[in-house]
N, C-alpha and C positions, 0 to 999 in steps of 0.2 A: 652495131656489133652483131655477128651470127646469133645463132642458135648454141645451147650449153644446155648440160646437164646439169640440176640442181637437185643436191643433198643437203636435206634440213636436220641436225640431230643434236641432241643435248648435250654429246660426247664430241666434239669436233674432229679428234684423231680417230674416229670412225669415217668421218668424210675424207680426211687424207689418209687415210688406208688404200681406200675406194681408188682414189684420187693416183697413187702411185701405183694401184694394179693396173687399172685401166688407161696409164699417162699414153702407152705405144697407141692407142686408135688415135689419138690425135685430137678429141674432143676437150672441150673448154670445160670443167669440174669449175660448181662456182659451189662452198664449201658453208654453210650459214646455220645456228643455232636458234632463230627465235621465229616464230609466225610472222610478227611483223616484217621483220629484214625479205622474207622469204615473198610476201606480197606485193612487196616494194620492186623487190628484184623482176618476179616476174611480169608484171605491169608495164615496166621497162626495157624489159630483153626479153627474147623467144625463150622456149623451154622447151627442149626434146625429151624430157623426162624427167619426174621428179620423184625424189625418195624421201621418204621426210619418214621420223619415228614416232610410238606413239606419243610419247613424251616431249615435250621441247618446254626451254626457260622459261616463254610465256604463253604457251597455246597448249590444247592438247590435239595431237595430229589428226586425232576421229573429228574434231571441227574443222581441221583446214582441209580435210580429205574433204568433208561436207560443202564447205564454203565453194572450193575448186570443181567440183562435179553441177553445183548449181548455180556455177557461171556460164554464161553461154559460150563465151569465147575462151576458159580455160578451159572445159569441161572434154576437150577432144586432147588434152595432153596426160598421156599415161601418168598413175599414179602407183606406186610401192610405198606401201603400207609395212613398217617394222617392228614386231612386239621386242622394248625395250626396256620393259617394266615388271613384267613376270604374271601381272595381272590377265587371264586367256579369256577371262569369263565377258567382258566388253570387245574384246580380238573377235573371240567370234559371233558373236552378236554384230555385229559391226558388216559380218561377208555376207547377212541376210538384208542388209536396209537397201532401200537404191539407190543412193548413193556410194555404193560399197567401191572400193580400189580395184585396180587393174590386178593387183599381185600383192602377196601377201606372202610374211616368211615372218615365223617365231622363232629363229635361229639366229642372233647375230652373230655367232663366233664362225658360221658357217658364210665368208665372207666374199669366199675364190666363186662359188653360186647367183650369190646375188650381185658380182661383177657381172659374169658371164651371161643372166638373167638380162640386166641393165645396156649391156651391148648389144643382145640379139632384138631388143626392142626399138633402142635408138638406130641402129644402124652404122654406116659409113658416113662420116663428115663429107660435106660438098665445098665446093672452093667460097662459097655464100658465108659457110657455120665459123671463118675465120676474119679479122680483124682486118679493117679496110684497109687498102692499099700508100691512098694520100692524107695517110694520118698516123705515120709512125710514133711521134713526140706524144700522142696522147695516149696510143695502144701503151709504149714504153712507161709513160705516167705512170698509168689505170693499174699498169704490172706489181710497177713497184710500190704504188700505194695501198693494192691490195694485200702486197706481202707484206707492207708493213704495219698495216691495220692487223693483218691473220695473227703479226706476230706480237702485238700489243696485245689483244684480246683471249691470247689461246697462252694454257700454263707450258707447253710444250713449244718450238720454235716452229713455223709452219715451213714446206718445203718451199725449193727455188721452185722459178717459172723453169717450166720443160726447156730445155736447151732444145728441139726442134723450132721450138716457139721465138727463143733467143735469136737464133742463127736466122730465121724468117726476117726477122724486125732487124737484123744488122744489115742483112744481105735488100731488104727493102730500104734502108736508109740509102745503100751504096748505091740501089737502081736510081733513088730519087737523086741523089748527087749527081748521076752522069747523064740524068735528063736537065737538071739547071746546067751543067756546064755546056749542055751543047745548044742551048738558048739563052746564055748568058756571056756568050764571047767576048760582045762587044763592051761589057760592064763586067770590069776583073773587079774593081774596088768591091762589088756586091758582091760577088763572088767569094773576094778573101774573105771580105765582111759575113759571110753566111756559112764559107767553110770554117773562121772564127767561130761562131756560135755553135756549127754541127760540132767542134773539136770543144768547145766545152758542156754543149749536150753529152758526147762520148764519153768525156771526162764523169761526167755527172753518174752516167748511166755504169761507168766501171767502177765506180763507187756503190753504187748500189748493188751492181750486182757480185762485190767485194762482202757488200754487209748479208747479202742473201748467202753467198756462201762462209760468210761467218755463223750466219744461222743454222746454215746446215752442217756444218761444222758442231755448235749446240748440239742438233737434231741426233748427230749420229754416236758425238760424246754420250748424252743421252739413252741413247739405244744401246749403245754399250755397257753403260751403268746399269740399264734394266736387264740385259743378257747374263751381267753377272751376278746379278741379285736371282733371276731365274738359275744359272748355275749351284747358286747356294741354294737355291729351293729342291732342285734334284738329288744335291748330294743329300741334304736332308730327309727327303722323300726316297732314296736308297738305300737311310742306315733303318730309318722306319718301316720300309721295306724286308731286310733284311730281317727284323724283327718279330714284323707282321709271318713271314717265313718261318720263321722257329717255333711263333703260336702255333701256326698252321700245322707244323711236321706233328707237333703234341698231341694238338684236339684229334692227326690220325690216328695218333695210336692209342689216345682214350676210345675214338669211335671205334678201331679194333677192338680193344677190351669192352667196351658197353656191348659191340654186336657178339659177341663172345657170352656176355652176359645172356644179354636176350636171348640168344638161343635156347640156354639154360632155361631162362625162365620160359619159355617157350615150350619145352621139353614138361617142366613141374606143373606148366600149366594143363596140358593136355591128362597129364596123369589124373591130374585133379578132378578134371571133366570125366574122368573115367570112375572115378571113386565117387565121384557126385550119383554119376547112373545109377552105380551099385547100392546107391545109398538110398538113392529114390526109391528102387523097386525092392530095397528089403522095407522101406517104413510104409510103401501100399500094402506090401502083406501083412504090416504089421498092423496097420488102419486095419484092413480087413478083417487081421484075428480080432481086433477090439469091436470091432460093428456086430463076430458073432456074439463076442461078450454081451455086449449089449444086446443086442435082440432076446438073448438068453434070459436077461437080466428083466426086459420089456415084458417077455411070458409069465416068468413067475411073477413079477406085479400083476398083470390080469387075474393067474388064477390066485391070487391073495385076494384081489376084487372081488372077486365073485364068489370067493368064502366068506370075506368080509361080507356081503351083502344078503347071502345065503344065513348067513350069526344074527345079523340087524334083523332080516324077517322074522325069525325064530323066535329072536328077544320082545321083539314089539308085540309078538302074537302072545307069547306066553304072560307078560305082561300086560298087556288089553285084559287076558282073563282073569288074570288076580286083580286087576282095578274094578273091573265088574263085580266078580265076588267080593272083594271088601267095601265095596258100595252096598251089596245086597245088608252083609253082614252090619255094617253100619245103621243103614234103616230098620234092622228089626233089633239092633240093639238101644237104637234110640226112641222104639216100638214101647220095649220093656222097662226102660227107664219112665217114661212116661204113664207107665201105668202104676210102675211102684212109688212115682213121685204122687201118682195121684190119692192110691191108697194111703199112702202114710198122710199125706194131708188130711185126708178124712179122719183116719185114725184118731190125729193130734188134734182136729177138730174136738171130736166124741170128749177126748180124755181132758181138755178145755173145758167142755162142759159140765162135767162130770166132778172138777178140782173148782169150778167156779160156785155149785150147788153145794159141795160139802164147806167150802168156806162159809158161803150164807148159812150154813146149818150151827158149823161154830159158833159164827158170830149169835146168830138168835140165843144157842145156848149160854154163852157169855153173856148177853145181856140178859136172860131172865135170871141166870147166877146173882148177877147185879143187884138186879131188882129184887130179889128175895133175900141178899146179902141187906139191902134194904127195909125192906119191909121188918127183915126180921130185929135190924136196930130199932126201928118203931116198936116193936111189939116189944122189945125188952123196955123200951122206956115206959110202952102201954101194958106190961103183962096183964095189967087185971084187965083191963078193957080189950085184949084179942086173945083170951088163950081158948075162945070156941074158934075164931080164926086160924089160930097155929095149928090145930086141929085139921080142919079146914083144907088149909094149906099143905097139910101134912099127905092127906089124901090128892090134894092136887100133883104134889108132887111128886108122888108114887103112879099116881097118871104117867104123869110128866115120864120120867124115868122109862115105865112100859113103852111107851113112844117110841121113846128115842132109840129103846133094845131094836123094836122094831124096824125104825128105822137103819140101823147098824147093821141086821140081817139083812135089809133088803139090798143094802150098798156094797154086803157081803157077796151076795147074790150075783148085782148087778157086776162086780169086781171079775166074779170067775169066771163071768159071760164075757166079762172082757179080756182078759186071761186066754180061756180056750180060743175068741177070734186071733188070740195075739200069736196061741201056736198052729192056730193053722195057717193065719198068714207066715209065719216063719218056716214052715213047711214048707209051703209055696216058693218062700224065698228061698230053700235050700233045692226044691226040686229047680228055679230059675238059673241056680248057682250051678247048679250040674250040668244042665242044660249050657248055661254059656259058657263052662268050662269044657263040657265035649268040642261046642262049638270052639272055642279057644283053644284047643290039642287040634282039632282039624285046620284052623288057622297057621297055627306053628307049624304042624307039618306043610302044608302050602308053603306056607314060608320059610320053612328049612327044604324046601325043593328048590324054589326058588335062589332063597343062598346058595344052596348047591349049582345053579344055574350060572347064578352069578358070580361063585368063586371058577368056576369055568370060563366064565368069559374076563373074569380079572387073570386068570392065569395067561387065556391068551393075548391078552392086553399085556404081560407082563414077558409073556415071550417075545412079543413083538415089539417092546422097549427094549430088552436084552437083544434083540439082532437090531434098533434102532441103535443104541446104546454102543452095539459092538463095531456099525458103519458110522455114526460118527466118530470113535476111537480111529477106526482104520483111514476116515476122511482127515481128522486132524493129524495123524501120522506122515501120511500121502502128504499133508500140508507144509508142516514143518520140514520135510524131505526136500519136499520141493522149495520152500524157501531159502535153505542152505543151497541146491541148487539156482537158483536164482541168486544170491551171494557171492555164488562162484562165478556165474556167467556174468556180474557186475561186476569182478575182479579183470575177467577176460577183459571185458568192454572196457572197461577204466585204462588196461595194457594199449589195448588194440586203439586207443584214442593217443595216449602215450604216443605209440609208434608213428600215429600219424602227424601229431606235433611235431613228433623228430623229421619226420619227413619232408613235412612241412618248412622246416628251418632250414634243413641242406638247401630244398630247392630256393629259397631267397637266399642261400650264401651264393649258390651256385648260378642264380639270376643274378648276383651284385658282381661274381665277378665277370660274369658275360657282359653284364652293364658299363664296368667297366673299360674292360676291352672294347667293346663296341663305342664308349665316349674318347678311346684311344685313337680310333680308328677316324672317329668324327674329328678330331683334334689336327690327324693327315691331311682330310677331306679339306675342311675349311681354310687349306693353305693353296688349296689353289685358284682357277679361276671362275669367272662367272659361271660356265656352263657345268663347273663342278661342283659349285653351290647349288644349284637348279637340280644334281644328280642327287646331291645330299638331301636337298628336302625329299626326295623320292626314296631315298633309303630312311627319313625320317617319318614318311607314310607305309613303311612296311613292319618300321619298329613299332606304329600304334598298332597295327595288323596282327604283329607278333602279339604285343601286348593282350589284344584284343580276344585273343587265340591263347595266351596266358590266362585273361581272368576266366572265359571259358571253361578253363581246366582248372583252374581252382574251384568256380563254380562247380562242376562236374566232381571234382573230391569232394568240396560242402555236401552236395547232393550225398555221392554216395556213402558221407559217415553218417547222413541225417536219416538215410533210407537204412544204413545197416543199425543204425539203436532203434528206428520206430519200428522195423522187425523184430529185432533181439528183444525189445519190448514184447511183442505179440506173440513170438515163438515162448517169452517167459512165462505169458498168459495161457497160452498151452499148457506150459508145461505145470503148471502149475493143479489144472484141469483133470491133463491125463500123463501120467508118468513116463508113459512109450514113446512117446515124443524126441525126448532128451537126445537121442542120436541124430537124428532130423536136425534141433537146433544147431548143436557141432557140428556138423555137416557144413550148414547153410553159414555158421559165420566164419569156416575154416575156406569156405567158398569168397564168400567174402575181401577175408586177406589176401587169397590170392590174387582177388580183383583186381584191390589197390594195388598189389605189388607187379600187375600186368600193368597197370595205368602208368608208375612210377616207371616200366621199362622203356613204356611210348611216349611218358613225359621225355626223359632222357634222350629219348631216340630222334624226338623233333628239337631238344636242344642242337644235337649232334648235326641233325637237318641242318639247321640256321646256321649250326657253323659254318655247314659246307658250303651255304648261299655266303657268306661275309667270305668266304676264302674264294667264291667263283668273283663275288663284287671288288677285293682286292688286286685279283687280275685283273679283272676289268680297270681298275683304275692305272697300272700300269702300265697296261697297253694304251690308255689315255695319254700318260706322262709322256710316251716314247713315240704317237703317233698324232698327239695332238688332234686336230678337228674330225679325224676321219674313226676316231675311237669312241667320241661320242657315239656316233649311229650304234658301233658295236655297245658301247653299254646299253644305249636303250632298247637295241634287238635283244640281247642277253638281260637284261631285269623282266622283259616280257617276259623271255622262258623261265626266271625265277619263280618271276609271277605266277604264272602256267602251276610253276611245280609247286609253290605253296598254296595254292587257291584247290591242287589236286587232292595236298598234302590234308587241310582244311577240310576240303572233301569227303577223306580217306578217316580221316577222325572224328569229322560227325558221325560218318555211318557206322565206325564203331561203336562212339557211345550212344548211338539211338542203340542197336543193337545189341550192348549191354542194357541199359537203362530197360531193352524190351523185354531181354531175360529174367531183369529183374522184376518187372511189372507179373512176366507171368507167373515165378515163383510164387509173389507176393498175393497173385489172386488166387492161385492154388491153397497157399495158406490159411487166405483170409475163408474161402468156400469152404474147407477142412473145417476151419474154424465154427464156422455160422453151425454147420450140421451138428457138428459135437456141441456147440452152444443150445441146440436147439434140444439134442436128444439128452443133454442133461437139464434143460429146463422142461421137458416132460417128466423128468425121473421125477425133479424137485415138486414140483407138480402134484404126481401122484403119491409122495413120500407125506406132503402137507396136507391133501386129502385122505389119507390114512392116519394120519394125525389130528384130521380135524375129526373126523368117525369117533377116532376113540375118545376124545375129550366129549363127545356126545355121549358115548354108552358112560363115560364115568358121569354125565351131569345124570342121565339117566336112574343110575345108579345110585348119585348119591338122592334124589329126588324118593327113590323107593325108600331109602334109608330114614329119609326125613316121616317120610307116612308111616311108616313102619315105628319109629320112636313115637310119633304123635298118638296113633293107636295101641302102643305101652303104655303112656301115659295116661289114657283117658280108660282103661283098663286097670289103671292104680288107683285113678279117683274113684270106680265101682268099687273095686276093694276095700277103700276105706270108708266109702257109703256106708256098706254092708257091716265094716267092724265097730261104724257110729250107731248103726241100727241096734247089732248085737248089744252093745252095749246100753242101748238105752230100753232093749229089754232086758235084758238082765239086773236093770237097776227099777 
């Protein structure tokens, strides 16, 4: 047998496709589904070309491409390589190995190509590529056995043998009959006997190709039944058509009305931007006037320092000198204590002595009492025997008696001597008493200067609590103020979340019915054929893109509610700080709103975008329905330019919200730097307000400290007083 083209594919009415575009070249189509058949085949027969896909029953075609290139003897017979599978990522990997195929196509709907491909390779049939001459009965066999093997094997009926093919093999029988009759003259009986057999080969052979065109009779019932189930898919694909048409006419005239809108918003926005300016450059002047406040405010704290510190030297000095002088005064009065503690000890010595001598004078008196109270019992018992005695005695005792007179004088004496030392140490004591009482009137007055000194510096101790006193009243004022504004501004915030919730919920109503329509439109897609399945997953990788560009934007509203409270936050910490703020914060979150409400016009706007891509992709599909293989190309030129316009679109939206996001960043470091400074310049103030506090908590420890020495030497001034009134009194007794 010649030379044939072999087509291997999993789909076998893909091989008789082939098989009845290319039947006029005249080439043998040998039509085969599995690896093995296919090596079988060519081992056997020549092979002018062979197409095989990637996929087959039992092989996969990247091994038999492989096995055929690293044959020696197949390895020069062209191979076309078919992606039939959808899988690209091994396709092409497969055009870098060296064994890679002659040609290669990921298209099979594109069929009338890979003909025209498959002919300009194989060429022109030679008189060689057809079925030998002296073997009609077998070519005839081989025909019909393979028709009706195709047609056992295959769910559809396979086509007859080419009627050029036919009309060869009849018209070769009729040559072969009129060369036996003209070398079989002489033998008629062989002759009938052969024209016998040729007449029930014919017979045979019109029966088969009876059952072949009963087949094709099948084939084309068949074909008809699929034409009209395709019929029923257009008219369906027309009335959904026609529908997809009426969304379409709607989403324009909402896109009217939303560009309508937008412009609006467009208009409010720009005003905005205009009132933002105005707003800026009234709260730098108004920064301004408070930095003169403050500086203002920075001076009089210095020259309060420096009064302050100019009172502290003053105090310290004046006080150094009353510590001296009542050190000095201290020492000479614990001088004079010491001398009167010393003399009265002496004193009480003497008068000790003096109380110890007349007691022993008693005592002897009482005892000679005694004893002559004695004696004199004797002498009454003895009168007669002592009355020269009583005598005696009598004289003795009249002694006795002068004695004692005597003695009595001289104790008399000795009394007044002690007497006059007592007034003139009491003298002394009262000249001492004068003396430290001068000394004690010049003391009080020090120290009523002093007090005077120090009610002076309690007075301005007491001014400087009263303007302390009066800035925290007016700090707690300012406070409370401000936190009712902050009240308010969490009311705003609470609204302005609100709003966004709401906003938030249209756009998932407003995503579920796009979702929908779009699963509408999927529901079209998936009725038709492979290569519109292949479109569909490509409008299914632009709806994660959408999606993609969805979370995005939701991201980017998270963002910017998360960014407008952590402001409103800091703007409340401002405000809280300094009051002049407060139109600044309005400003910045009425700035805000408008943001969102800019975002919400471009969220919309790129819905309305997508529409118009689903309304260009619905034409595209149409012109697919009406033009079959050659509207594929146009979809996939056209999704590129979709492509193109969402990836621009994509583009077009980053750079806005960097370019918000960068506005906002700079507001945000303007505020936060406002911030630091006024942070800073009132943690100087606090600063110096606590060192002015701490000062004065010194002069009062100061203060109270003089008070304490001051009471301590009252007190030891009361125990002299009552020295003196313990003295007096124990002279006077």
């Amino acid at each position: 047998m010649g030379r044939s083209i072999v087509v291997a594919s999993q789909d076998k009415n893909f091989g008789y496709n082939i098989q009845n575009i290319i039947k006029d070249s005249k080439w043998h189509i040998e039509v085969l589904d599995s690896g093995k058949e296919l090596f079988d085949y060519i081992k056997k027969n020549k092979a002018v070309v062979i197409v095989i896909t990637t996929t087959l029953s039992d092989m996969s075609g990247y091994s038999i491409c492989n096995r055929i290139k690293k044959d020696s003897k197949l390895k020069g017979i062209p191979v076309f390589l078919l992606l039939n599978d959808g899988n690209r990522e091994p396709f092409e990997q497969h055009k870098t190995t060296p064994q890679k195929a002659d040609e290669y196509f990921d298209n099979l709907s594109d069929i009338q190509n890979i003909s025209e491909r498959i002919l300009a390779v194989a060429g022109k049939p030679s008189q060689e590529d057809f079925a030998e001459k002296d073997d009609i009965a077998m070519a005839v066999e081989s025909a019909i056995d393979t028709v009706t093997f195709e047609t056992e094997q295959s769910s559809m009926p396979p086509p007859i043998p080419p009627k050029d093919v036919v009309m060869d093999e009849m018209r070769h029988m009729d040559e072969t009959d009129e060369w036996k009759k003209k070398h079989d003259i002489d033998r008629h009986e062989a002759k009938l006997q052969y024209l016998r057999e040729s007449l029930k080969k014919r017979e045979m052979e019109i029966e088969r190709l009876k059952s072949a065109l009963t087949s094709k009779d099948d084939l084309i019932n068949h074909l008809e039944q699929d034409l009209v189930s395709k019929d029923q898919n257009l008219e369906s694909l027309r009335a959904a058509q026609e529908q997809l048409e009426a969304k379409i006419k709607e989403m324009e005239e909402n896109l009217s009305h939303i560009t309508s809108e937008r412009d609006d918003f467009k208009s409010q926005f720009d005003l905005l931007v205009n009132l933002k300016e105005e707003s800026e450059k009234e709260n730098a002047e108004r920064i301004a006037d408070r930095d003169k406040v403050i500086d203002e405010i920075q001076n009089a704290l210095i020259l309060l320092q420096q009064e302050k510190e100019e009172l502290e030297r003053s105090t310290s000095d004046a006080i150094a000198g009353l510590n001296a002088k009542i050190e000095s005064l201290e020492n000479e009065l614990k001088s004079t204590q010491q001398k009167m503690a010393d003399e009265i000890k002496a004193r009480d010595e003497t008068i000790a002595q003096k109380d110890s001598r007349i007691e022993n004078l008693i005592t002897e008196l009482n005892n000679t009492t005694d004893e002559k109270e004695r004696q004199a019992k004797e002498a009454a018992e003895h009168i007669e025997d002592l009355n020269n005695q009583i005598a005696a005695l009598q004289q003795q005792l009249s002694d006795a008696y002068d004695e004692r007179k005597r003695y009595e004088e001289e104790k008399t004496r000795e009394i007044a001597d002690l007497n006059g030392r007592i007034e003139s140490l009491e003298q002394k004591i009262v000249e001492i008493t004068e003396e430290r009482n001068s000394t004690v009137s010049g003391l009080e007055d020090k120290i009523a200067n002093l007090e005077k000194v120090l009610e002076e510096t309690q007075q301005l101790l007491n001014i400087t609590n009263q303007q302390k006193a009066q800035l925290e009243l007016e700090t707690s004022q300012k406070i409370e103020q401000l936190q009712n504004d902050v009240a308010e501004r969490n009311s705003r915030i609470e609204n302005l979340e609100n709003e966004l919730s709401n906003l938030k919920s249209e756009y998932s109503n407003y995503r579920s019915e796009k979702t929908s329509e779009i699963e509408g439109l999927h529901s079209v897609i998936d009725n038709l054929n492979q290569a519109v399945a292949d479109r569909d997953n490509m409008i299914n990788d632009r709806e994660a893109k959408i999606t993609l560009l969805s979370d995005e934007k939701a991201q980017l509203e998270r963002e910017s509610s998360e960014e407008i409270k952590r402001l409103n936050d800091e703007l409340n910490a401002l405000i809280e700080k300094y009051n002049s703020l407060d139109n600044l914060h309005k400003t910045t979150v009425d700035n805000y709103e408008k943001t969102i409400a800019q975002m919400k016009a471009k969220h919309i706007q790129e819905m309305q975008d997508i529409s118009n891509q689903y309304k260009e992709e619905i034409a595209e599909l149409q012109a697919s329905i009406s033009q079959k293989d050659e509207a594929l190309k146009e979809m996939e030129d056209n999704y590129e330019f979709v492509n193109k316009q969402l990836v621009e679109e994509s583009r077009k939206t980053k750079k806005a919200k960097d370019e918000a996001l960068e506005q906002i960043n700079k507001t945000k470091e303007a505020a936060q730097n406002r911030e630091k400074e006024l942070l800073t310049q009132v943690t100087d103030l606090q600063t110096k307000v606590r060192e002015y506090e701490r000062i004065a908590k010194e002069k009062e420890r100061i203060a109270t400290e003089f008070q304490k020495k001051f009471e301590d030497q009252k007190r030891t001034n009361d125990m002299l007083k009552k020295s003196l009134d313990l003295i007096n009194k124990t002279k006077k007794q």
